[in-house]
N, C-alpha and C positions, 0 to 999 in steps of 0.2 A: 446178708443172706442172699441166697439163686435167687434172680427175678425170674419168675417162669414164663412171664410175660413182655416179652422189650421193645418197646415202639421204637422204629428208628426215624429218624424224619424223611420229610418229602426228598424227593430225587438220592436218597441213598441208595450204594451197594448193595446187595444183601449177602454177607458173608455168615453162613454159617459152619462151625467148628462144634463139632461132636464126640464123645466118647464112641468108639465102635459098638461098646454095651448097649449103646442107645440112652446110660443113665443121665447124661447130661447133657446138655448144650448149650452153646452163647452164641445168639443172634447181634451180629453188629453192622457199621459202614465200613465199607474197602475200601474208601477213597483214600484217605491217609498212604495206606499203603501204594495203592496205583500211583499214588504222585510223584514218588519216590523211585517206584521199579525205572532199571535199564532195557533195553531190547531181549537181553539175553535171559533175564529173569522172565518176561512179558511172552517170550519165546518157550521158555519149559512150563508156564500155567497153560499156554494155546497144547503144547505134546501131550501134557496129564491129564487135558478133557475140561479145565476149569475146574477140578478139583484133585483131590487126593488123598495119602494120607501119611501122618508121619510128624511127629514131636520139631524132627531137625527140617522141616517145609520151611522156605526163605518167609512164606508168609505169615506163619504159625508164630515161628519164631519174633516175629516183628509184633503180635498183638501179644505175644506173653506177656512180656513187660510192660504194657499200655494197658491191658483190660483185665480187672479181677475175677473178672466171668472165667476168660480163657484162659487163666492162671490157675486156677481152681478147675478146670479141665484137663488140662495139664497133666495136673498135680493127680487128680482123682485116675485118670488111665495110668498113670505109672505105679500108684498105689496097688491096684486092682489086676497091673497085668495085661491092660488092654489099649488099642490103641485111637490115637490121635485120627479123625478124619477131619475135611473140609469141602466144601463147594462156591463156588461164587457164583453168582448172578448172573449166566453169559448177556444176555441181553443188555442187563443195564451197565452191565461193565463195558462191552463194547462201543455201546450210547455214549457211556463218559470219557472213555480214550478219546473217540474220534472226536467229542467237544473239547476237550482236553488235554490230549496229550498226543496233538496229528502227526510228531514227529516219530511216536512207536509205530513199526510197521503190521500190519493186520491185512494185509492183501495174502491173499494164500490161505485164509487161513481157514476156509470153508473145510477142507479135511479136519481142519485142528475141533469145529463149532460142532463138526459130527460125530466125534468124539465126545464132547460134551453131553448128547442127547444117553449115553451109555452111563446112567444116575447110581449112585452107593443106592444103601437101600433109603428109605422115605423117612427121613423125621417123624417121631412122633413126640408128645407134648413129654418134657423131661418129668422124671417122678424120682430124682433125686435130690428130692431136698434135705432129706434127712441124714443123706449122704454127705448132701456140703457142710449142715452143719455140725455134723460129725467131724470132717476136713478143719473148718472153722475153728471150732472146739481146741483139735490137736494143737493146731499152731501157733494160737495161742498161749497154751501150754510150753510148746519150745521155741517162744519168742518170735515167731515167723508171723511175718504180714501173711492176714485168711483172705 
């Protein structure tokens, strides 16, 4: 079932990926992901503001497969018609590049961070549980991992 509630630990990212309905969300770390981006991908999350939205996002894409939260988010905007959003953490994503990954470029990118301050609208606490397991339920039914 949706944890409505998901601690992530100390010094993580904070990725969060949302339904547009607002019915759902999965809070997770971005690291994984940042460890992996090239310049050019690190380059269109600085142009989108550190967030955005869209099922086929290089980053979306990458926790599908990884996280049952964000597979079941997924799942639930396409079902319903609505879509995929995302934001990441500018701050402590930038903190962890520059500990991490000093070979991505981020000079310049003060236009890109001001962009950033331009937020979706504000999470609030998801109140689709009954929706996942609803979700849950179905796929079970047609053999599909919930």
């Amino acid at each position: 079932m949706y944890k409505r509630s998901h601690s992530l630990p100390e010094g993580a990212i904070l990725l969060e990926i949302w339904s547009e309905n607002l019915a759902l969300k999965a809070r997770l770390d971005a690291a994984p992901w940042l460890r992996r981006i090239d310049q050019t991908e690190f380059d269109a999350l600085l142009t989108a503001g550190w967030g955005g939205r869209g099922r086929e996002a290089t980053l979306v894409r990458f926790f599908e497969s990884r996280s049952d939260e964000v597979e079941t988010v997924i799942r639930y905007a396409g079902q319903v018609g609505t879509e995929v959003c995302f934001r990441l953490d500018l701050d402590a994503a930038l903190a962890w590049i520059r500990r991490h990954r000093p070979e991505l470029r981020i000079h310049g990118a003060s236009e890109y961070v001001a962009a950033g301050t331009d937020r979706s609208r504000p999470l609030r606490p998801a109140t689709g549980a009954a929706t996942v397991e609803r979700l849950r339920l179905s796929s079970l039914r047609d053999g599909r991992r919930a």
